[in-house]
C-alpha positions in Angstrom: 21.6 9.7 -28.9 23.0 7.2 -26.2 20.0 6.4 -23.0 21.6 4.7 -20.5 19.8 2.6 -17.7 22.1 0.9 -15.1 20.3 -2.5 -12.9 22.0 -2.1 -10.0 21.5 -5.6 -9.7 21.9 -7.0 -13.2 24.5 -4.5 -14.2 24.6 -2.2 -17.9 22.0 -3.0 -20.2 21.9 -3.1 -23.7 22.2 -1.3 -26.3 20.4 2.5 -26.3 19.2 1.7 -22.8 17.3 -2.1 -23.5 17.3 -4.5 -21.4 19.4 -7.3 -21.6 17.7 -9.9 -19.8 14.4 -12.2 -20.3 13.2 -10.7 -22.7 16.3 -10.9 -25.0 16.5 -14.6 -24.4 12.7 -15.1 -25.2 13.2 -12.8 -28.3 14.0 -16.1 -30.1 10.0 -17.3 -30.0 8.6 -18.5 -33.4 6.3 -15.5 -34.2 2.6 -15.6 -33.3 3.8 -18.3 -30.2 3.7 -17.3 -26.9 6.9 -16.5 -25.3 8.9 -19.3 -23.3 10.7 -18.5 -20.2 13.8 -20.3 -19.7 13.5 -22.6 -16.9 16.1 -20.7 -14.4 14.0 -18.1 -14.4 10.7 -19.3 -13.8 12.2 -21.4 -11.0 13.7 -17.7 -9.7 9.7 -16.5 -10.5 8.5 -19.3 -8.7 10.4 -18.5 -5.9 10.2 -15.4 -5.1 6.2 -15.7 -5.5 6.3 -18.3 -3.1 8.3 -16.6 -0.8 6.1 -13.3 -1.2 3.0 -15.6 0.0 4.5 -16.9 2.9 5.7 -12.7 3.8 4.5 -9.6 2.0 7.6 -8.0 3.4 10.2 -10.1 2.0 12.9 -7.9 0.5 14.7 -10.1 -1.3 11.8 -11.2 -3.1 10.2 -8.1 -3.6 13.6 -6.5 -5.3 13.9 -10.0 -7.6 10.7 -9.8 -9.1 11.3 -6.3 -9.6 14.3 -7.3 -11.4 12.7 -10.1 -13.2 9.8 -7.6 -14.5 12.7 -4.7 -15.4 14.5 -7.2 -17.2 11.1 -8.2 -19.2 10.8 -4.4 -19.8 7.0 -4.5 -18.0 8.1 -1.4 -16.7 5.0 -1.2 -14.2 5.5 -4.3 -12.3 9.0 -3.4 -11.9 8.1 -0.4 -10.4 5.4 -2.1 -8.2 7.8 -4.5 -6.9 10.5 -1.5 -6.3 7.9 0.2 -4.8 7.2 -2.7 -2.2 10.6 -3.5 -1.9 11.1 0.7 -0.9 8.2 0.5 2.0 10.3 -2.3 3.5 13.4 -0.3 2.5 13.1 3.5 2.1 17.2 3.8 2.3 17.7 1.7 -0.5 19.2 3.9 -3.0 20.2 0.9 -5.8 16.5 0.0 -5.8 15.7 3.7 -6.0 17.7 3.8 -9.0 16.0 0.8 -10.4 12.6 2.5 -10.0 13.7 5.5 -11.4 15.0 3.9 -14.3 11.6 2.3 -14.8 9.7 5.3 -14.0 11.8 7.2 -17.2 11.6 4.1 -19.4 7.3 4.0 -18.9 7.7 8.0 -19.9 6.9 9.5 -16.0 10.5 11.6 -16.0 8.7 14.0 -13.3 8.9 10.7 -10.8 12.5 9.5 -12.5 13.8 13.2 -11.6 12.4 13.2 -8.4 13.8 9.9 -7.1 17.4 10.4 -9.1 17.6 13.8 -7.1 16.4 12.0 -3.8 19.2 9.8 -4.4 21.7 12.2 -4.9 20.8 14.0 -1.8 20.9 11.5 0.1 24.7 9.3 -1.7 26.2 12.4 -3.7 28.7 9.5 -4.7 26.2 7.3 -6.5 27.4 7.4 -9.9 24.3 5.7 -11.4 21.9 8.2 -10.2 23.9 10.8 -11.4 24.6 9.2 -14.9 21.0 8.4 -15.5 19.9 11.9 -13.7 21.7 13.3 -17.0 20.2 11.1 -19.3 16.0 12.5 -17.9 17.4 15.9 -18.2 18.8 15.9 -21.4 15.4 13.7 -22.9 13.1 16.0 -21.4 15.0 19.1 -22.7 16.9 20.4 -19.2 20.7 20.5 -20.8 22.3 22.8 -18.4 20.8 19.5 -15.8 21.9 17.0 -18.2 25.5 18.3 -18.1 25.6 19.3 -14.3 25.0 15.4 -13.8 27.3 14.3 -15.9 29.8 16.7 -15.0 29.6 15.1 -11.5 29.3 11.8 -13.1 32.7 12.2 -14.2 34.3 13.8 -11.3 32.9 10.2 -9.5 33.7 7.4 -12.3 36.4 9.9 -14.8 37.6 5.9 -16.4 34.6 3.9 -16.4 33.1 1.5 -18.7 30.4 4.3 -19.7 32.7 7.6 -19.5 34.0 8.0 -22.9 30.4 7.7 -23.9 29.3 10.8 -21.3 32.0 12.7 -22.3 30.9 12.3 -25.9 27.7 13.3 -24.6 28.6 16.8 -23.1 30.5 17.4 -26.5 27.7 17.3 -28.2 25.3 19.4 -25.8 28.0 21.9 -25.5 28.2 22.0 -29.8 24.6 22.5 -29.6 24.3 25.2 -27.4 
C-alpha cells in the first residue's frame, strides 16, 4: 500500500511516506561512521538553536527544528518542536499536520486521528489533513474513515499531484469490501 505524509513546509516526501530530507542526503555515510550533516543545515540547526536561546517562544525556530528533526525522521523531536511551536500557535493547522504526521509515523494514530480531525473542524478545505486523515484510518483498520477522507480529499484537490494515487486507493478498499 501507498502512506502518504505531506511537510507542509518541505512539501511531498518520498517514496511510501519517507522523508526526503537529511537523512536521505546523509544516507551516503561510509558504514560504521557517524553521519555528516551537510553544512546548510547545520548552519539552519545552528540557528534556530541560537535563536531558541535568546526566546523560547520563537515560532520560526521552533517550527524549523521541527522540520529539521521530521526530515531526520526523529519523529519525537519533531513532535516536541511542533508541540512548542503549537503553544505559541494553537491555530496553526500546517504545523498541526506536521505533528500529526509525526505522531502516525512514531505509531500513536490515536493522537494523529485526533489532531487530523481537529484540523478538519476547524479548515474543512485542508486537503493534507484530509489525505493523511485517510491514510491513519485505513492503517489502523477504519475503511469506511479511510474512504470518507479521501472522498473529500478529492472533492478539494480532484487533479493533484497525489489524486490518481487516492483514487487508486478507494479502488482497492472498495474491491476489498
Amino acid at each position: 500500500m501507498v502512506g502518504f505524509a505531506l511537510h507542509s513546509a518541505i512539501g511531498p516526501r518520498g517514496e511510501a511516506g519517507m522523508p526526503a530530507g537529511p537523512a536521505d542526503i546523509m544516507a551516503g555515510t561510509p558504514q560504521g561512521a557517524p553521519p555528516r550533516m551537510p553544512a546548510q543545515i547545520m548552519q539552519q540547526v545552528q540557528s534556530y538553536k541560537a535563536a531558541l536561546a535568546k526566546n523560547p517562544d520563537d515560532l520560526d525556530a521552533n517550527i524549523g527544528l521541527g522540520n529539521l528533526e521530521f526530515d531526520s525522521g526523529q519523529w519525537e523531536n519533531a513532535i516536541k518542536y511542533y508541540s512548542r511551536a503549537l503553544a505559541i500557535d494553537p491555530k496553526n493547522p500546517d504545523v498541526r499536520v506536521d505533528r500529526a504526521i509525526a505522531y502516525h509515523s512514531s505509531g500513536q494514530n490515536d493522537l494523529a486521528k485526533t489532531e487530523l480531525l481537529h484540523v478538519t473542524k476547524e479548515d474543512p478545505r485542508h486537503k493534507n489533513a484530509w489525505l493523511n486523515l485517510g491514510v491513519v484510518a485505513r492503517e489502523t483498520g477504519d475503511r469506511a474513515g479511510a474512504a470518507r477522507a479521501w472522498e473529500r480529499f478529492l472533492e478539494l484537490d480532484p487533479n493533484g499531484e497525489h489524486s490518481a494515487t487516492v483514487r487508486q486507493e478507494l479502488a482497492s478498499l472498495k474491491s476489498a469490501g
